[in-house]
N, C-alpha and C positions, 0 to 999 in steps of 0.2 A: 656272827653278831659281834658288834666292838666292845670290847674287855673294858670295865672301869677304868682299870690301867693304862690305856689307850687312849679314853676319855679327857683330854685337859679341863679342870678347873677354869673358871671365869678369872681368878688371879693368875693361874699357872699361864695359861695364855697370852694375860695381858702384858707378865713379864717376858714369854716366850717370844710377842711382838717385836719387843726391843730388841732381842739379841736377832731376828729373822731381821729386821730392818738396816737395824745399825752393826750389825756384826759381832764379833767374840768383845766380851769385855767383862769388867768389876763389878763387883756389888753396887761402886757408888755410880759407872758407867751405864749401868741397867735403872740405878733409881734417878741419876739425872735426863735418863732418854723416857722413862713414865711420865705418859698423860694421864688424866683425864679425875675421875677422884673416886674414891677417899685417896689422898696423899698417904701413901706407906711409909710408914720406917725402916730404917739402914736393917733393923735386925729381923723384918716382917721381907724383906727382898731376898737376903741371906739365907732365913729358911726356906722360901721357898726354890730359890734356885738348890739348895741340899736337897732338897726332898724330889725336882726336877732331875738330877743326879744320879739319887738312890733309882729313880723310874726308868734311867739311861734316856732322859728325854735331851738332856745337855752332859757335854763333856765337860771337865775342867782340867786345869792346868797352871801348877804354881808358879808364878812370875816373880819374882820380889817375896815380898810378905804376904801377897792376896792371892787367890784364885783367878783365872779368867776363865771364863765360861762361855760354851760357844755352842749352837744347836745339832746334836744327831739330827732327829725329827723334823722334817723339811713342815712348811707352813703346809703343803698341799696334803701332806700324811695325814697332818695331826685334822684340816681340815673334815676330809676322808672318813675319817674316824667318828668324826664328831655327827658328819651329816647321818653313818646309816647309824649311830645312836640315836638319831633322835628318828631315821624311818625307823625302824622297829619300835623304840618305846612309844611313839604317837601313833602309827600308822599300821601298826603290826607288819614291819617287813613290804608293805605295796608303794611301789615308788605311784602310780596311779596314783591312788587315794591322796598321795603328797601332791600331785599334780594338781590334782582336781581341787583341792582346797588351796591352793595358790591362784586360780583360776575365780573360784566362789569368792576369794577375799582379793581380786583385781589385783593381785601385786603379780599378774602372770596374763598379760592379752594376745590379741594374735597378733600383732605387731614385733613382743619379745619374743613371740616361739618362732618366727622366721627370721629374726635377728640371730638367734638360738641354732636354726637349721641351719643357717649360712655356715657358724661358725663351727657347726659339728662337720656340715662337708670341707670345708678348710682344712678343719686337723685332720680327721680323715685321706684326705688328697696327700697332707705334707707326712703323714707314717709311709703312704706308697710309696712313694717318692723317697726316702728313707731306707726304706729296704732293699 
């Protein structure tokens, strides 16, 4: 099961976005590359990237007088992480049961699941290929 700690916050995330998109940068580089709202503050981006830090979610490194911060935690980890948090605490652990209510609430037809199957035989083919 995925550990709290594991787990990103809705803030920790949404600052983790910038540094995944935009790459290693500053406090004020991470709060000029934030969308969407509440607007945070210089010292609300700060802590969370420290507290990101203390979690080894992001590395830093002194340049000047700031930090630059740049991500351990690949987006596909922390995503990872996040999905079987929420199978277990919704679904107790049954990727099924996530299925079938994806299904009941149409955000899941037969259309996406052979869009789906295509793209699993793809990866699949390109690991063989790979090895």
């Amino acid at each position: 099961m995925a550990t709290k700690a594991k787990v990103l916050t809705p803030l920790e995330r949404r600052i983790m976005r910038v540094l995944w998109d935009g790459g290693a940068g500053n406090v004020q580089k991470v709060l000029q590359g934030l969308t969407g709202e509440p607007r945070l503050a210089y010292t609300t981006v700060q802590t969370i990237l420290n507290v990101l830090h203390r979690k080894v979610k992001v590395k830093r490194k002194l340049v000047g007088r700031a930090y630059e911060y740049s991500a351990i935690v690949s987006q596909e980890a922390a995503n990872s992480h996040a999905i079987k948090d929420v199978l277990q605490k919704v679904f107790r652990g049954s990727v099924d049961d996530l299925l079938l209510s994806l299904v009941r609430s149409k955000q899941l037809d037969a259309q996406k699941l052979a869009e789906l199957h295509a793209k699993l035989q793809a990866s699949e083919s390109a690991e063989e290929e790979s090895e």
